[in-house]
C-alpha positions as CSV (number, residue, x, y, z in Angstrom):
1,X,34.3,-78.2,-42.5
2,X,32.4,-76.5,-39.3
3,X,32.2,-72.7,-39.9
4,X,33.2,-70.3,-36.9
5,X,30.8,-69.2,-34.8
6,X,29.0,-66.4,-35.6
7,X,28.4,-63.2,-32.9
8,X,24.7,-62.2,-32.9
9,X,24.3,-58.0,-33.0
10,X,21.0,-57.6,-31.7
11,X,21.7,-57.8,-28.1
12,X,24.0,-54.9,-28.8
13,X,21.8,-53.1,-31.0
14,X,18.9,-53.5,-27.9
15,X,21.1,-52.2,-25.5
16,X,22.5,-49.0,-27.5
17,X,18.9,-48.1,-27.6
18,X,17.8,-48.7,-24.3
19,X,20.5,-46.0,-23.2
20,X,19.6,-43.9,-25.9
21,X,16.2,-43.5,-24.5
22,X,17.6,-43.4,-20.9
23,X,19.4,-40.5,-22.1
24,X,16.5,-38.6,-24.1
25,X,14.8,-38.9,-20.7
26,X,17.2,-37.6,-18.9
27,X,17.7,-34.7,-20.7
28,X,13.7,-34.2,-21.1
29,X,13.8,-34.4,-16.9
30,X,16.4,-32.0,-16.3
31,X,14.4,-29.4,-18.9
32,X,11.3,-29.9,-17.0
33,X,12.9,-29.5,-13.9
34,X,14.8,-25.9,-14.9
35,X,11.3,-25.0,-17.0
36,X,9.8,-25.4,-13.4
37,X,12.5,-23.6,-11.1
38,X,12.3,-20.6,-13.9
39,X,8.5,-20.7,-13.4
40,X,8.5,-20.4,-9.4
41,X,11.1,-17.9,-9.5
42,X,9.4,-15.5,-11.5
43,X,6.3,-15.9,-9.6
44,X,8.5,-15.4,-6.1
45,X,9.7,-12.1,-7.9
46,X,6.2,-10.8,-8.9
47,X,5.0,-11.7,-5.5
48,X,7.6,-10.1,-3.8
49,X,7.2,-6.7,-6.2
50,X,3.7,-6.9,-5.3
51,X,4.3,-7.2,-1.4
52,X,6.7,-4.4,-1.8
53,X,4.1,-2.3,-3.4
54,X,0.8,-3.0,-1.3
55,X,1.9,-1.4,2.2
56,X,0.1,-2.1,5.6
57,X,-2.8,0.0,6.7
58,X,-3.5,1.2,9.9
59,X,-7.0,2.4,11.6
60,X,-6.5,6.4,12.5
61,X,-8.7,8.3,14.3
62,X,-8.3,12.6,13.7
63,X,-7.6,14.4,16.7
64,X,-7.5,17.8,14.9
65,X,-6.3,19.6,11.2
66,X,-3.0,21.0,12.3
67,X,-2.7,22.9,8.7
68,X,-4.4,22.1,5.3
69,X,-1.8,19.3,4.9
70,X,-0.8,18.2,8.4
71,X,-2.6,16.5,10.9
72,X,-2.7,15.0,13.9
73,X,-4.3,11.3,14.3
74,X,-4.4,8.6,16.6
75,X,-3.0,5.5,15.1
76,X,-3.9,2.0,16.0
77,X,-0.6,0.6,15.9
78,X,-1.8,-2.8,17.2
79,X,-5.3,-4.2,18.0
80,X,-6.5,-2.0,20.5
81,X,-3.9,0.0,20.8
82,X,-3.5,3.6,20.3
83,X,-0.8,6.2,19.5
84,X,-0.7,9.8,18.6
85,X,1.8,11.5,16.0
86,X,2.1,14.6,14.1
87,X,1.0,13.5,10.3
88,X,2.0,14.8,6.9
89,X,0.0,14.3,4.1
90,X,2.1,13.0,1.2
91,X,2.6,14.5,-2.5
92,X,0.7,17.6,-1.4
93,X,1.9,21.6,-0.1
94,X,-1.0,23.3,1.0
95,X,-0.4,27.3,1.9
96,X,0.8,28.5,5.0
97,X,-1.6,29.4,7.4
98,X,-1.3,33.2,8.0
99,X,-2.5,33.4,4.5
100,X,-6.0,33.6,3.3
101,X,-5.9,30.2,1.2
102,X,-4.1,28.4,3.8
103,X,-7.2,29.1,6.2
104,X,-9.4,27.9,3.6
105,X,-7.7,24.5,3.1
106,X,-7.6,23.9,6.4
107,X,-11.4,25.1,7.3
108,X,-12.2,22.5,3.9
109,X,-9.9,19.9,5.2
110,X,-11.4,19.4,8.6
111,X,-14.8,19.9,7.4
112,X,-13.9,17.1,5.4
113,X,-12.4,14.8,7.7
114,X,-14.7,15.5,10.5
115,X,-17.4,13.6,8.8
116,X,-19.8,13.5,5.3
117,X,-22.8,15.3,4.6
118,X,-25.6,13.0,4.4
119,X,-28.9,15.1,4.1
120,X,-30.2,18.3,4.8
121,X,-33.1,18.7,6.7
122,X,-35.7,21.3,6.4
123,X,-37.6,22.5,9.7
124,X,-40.5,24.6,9.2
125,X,-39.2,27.6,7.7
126,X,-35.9,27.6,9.6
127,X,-32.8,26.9,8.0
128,X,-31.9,23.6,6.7
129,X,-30.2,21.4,9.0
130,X,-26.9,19.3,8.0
131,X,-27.1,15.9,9.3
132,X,-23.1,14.2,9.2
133,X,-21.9,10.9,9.8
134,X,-17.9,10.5,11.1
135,X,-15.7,9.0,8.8
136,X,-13.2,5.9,8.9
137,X,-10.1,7.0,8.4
138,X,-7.0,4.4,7.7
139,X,-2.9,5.8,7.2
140,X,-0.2,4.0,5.3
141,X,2.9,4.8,6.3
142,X,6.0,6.5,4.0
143,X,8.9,7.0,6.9
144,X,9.7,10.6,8.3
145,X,10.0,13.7,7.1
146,X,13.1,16.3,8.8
147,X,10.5,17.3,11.2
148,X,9.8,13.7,12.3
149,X,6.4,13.8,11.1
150,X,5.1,10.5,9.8
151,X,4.7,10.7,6.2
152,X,1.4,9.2,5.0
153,X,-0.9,8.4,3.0
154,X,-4.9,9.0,4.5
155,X,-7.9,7.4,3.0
156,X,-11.3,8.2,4.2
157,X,-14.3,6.5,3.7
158,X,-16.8,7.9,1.2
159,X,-20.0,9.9,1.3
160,X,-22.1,6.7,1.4
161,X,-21.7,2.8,2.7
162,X,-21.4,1.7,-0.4
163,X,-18.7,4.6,-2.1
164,X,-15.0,4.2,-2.7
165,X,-12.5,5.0,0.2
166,X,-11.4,8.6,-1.2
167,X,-7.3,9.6,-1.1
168,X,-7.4,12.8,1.0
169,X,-4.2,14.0,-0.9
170,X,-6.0,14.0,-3.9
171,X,-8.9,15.2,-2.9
172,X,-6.8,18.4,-1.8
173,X,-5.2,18.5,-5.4
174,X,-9.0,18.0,-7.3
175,X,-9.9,20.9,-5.1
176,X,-6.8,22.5,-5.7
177,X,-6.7,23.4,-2.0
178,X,-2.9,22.3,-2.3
179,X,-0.2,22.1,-4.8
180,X,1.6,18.6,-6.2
181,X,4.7,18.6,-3.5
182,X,7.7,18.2,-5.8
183,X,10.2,17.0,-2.7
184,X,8.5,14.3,-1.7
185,X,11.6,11.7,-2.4
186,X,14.4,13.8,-0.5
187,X,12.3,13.8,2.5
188,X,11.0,10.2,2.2
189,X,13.9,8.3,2.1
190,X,14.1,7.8,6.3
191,X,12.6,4.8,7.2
192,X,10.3,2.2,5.0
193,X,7.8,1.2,7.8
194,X,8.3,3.5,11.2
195,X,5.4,1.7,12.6
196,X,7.4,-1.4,13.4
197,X,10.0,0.9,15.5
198,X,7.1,2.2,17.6
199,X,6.5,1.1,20.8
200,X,3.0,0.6,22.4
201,X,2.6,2.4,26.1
202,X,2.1,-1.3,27.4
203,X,5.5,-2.3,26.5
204,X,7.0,0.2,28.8
């Protein structure tokens, strides 16, 4: 008496686990994949907070203290180019001018700005002479204020080559030639970069 055939499981059992794997490494691929897109997205995000918070400089050049915290600058708004505007110095209120104080900041401010003391040189028995050198100024722009002044920020360079750039607003609050402005945000919501809507004389 012949038996029936018998059906062999282990091609079965071989091919359940070959999709099993195929599965597992799917499912591993498609983790890797969304671990990665998480990864680059966060990075876009921090790299785009950072570009929003690092703003373009621009060279300036002081064509004279208007008030201890207004001035007027030339502003290279592209290589070579130059344009003059009416500048407010942000997050500071120096005094008004008619008064005693307000003289004084701006006498200190443009003695400031005009250039650093580098030595003082005594001749003989005559006075000592003051020997200055000018310094580089650069602006970062905040928009407008109601006025239309350009809001900015001014650095200059420092007393020597190798010194930090010094904040000229806080140089005026250290000296406390000017007080903190507290409206800074009501009048600095106009425009992000007013720069870009300028238009150099050449384009005209």
């Amino acid at each position: 008496m012949s038996g029936a055939p018998v059906k062999s499981s282990r091609g079965t059992r071989g091919n359940g686990g070959t999709e099993m794997r195929k599965t597992q490494h799917s499912v591993l691929a498609v983790i890797l994949a969304l671990s990665c897109l998480t990864c680059f997205t966060v990075a876009a995000e921090q790299a785009s907070h950072a570009a929003k918070k690092e703003r373009p400089r621009q060279a300036a050049r002081l064509v004279r203290v208007v008030d201890g915290d207004t001035v007027r600058l030339e502003i290279e708004i592209e290589p070579g180019v130059w344009q003059e505007h009416s500048c407010r110095l942000r997050r500071v209120d120096a005094p008004e001018l008619p008064t005693k104080a307000g003289k004084k900041a701006k006498q200190e401010l443009e003695r400031f700005l005009s250039g650093s003391l580098t030595r003082l040189v005594q001749e003989g028995s005559g006075a000592a002479r003051r020997s200055y050198v000018s310094r580089t100024l650069t602006v970062e722009p905040h928009g407008q204020d109601k006025y239309r002044r350009l809001l900015v920020e001014l650095w200059a360079s420092g007393d020597r080559k190798d010194a930090p750039e010094i904040n000229v607003s806080d140089w005026l609050l250290e000296r406390r030639l000017a007080q903190p402005w507290p409206h800074e945000k009501k009048q600095d919501a106009p425009g992000e970069e007013p720069f870009r809507k300028m238009e150099s004389p050449q384009s005209k």
